[in-house]
Structure formats: C-alpha cells, structure tokens
C-alpha positions, -999 to +999 in steps of 0.1 A: -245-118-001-223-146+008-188-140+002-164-171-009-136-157-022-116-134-007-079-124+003-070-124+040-048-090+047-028-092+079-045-064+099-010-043+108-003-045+072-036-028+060-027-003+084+001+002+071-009+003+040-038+031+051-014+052+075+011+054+048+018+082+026+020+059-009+007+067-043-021+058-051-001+035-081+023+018-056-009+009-035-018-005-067+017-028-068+010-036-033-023-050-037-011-071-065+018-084-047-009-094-019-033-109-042-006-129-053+009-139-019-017-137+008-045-147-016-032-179-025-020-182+013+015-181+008+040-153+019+060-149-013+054-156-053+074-151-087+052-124-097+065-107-135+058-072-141+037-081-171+015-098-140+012-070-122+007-052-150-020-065-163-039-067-130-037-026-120-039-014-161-003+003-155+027-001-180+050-026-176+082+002-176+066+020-146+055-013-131+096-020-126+097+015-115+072+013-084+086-021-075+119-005-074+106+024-055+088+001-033+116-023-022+138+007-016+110+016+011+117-018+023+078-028+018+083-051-006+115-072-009+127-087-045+144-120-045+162-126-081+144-121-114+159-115-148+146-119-184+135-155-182+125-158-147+104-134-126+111-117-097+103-134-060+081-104-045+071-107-008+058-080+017+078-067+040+071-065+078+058-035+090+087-026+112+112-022+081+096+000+062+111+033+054+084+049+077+079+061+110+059+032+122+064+038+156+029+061+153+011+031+139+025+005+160+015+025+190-023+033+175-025-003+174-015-017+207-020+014+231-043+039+220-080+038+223-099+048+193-112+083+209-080+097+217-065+087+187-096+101+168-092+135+188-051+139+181-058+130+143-083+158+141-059+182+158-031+172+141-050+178+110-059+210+118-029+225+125-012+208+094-039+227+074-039+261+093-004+264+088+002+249+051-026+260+034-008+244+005-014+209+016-046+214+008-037+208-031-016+178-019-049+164-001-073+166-024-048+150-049-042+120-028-084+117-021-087+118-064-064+089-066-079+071-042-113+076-058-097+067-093-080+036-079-114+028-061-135+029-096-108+012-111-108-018-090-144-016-092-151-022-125-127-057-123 
C-alpha cells in the first residue's frame, strides 16, 4: 500500500507527545493542532474550536477547555482569537513544556535503546510494587488510548 498523504511529525515532538503524561482528549487537541499545522507544512494556523471540534467528536466548551489547559502546559501557544476570528494555535517546543523533559531529551541524544529499555522496566516495577494503586491509573490511561485509537480509526 502506497501511502500519499500523510503528516510529517517532528520526531522529538512525537516523543513528547508519547513520554508525556496527557489525556487521552488533549492528545486529541494536539493531533488536531498538528494536522492543521505540520500537515499543511506550516508551523502555526487559525484553528477555531468548532475545527477542532469537529475533527476529535469533543464539544466545543471542553474543546476551549483543553486548549486552555494545554497552553498553560506551554505545549501549545494561542496567539489572539475572539468571537469573529479564531485563535493562532502553534506547538510549542519541547523544551517549554511544563514537563521534565530533561528525561526525554537525554533518551534521545544519549541513551542507547537497551539501557533505556532495562531502566523503564525497573522503573516500572518499582512504581507498581510500591503504588499498587497506579495500577487503576494505568489501565485507565491504556482504555483511552484504545478508545482514541478506534476513534481515529473509523475517520
């Protein structure tokens, strides 16, 4: 299968994007904001929430909401916008986000792929043997990555 159309992702950003702890609606947000930038090669659009919207199936109110929660995580910044004219939406660079980057900025330029595979499992494995709760919070997260993946499956 040949693919023609597609939208290049800046490679730190979809790390980002993976290693970050979002909801599974403000990855939503974020991949609309890309479609809408990076998929029509530009850095920044007027994107309306009635856009954005209508691409991830989420109301408009809680569209405004996510974008608010999103630019106050510095990934997204919001230029203008008022009742007649839509926001300017861009994505921020990794390094401002309200993160701790430093992790994935250092998986991405020094690490190899075993050690980083061998600390994640460790890592994971003390998180769980000593929050049992977390399990709840995990399997939450992997059902609304599943939803969001049949979701954008069906478009």
């Amino acid at each position: 299968m040949k693919m023609e159309m597609y939208t290049p992702i800046p490679n730190l950003l979809l790390e980002g994007i993976i290693k970050t702890k979002l909801s599974g609606t403000e990855i939503s947000v974020i991949l609309a904001v890309v479609r809408k930038t990076y998929g029509w090669h530009k850095t920044s659009d007027y994107i309306s929430a009635s856009q954005i919207s209508s691409m991830t199936g989420l109301p408009k109110p809680y569209v405004f909401r996510l974008i608010k929660r999103l630019v106050s995580k510095k990934i997204l910044t919001k230029v203008g916008g008022n009742r007649k004219v839509p926001n300017k939406l861009s994505i921020e660079i990794l390094e401002e986000w309200e993160i701790n980057t430093r992790d994935i900025l250092q998986d991405t330029t020094s690490l190899n792929a075993s050690d980083s595979a061998d600390n994640s499992t460790s890592n994971l494995e003390d998180t769980l043997s000593n929050n049992p709760e977390d399990i709840d919070k995990i399997n939450n997260k992997m059902k609304e990555i599943r939803d969001l993946y049949l979701f954008l499956r069906k478009k």
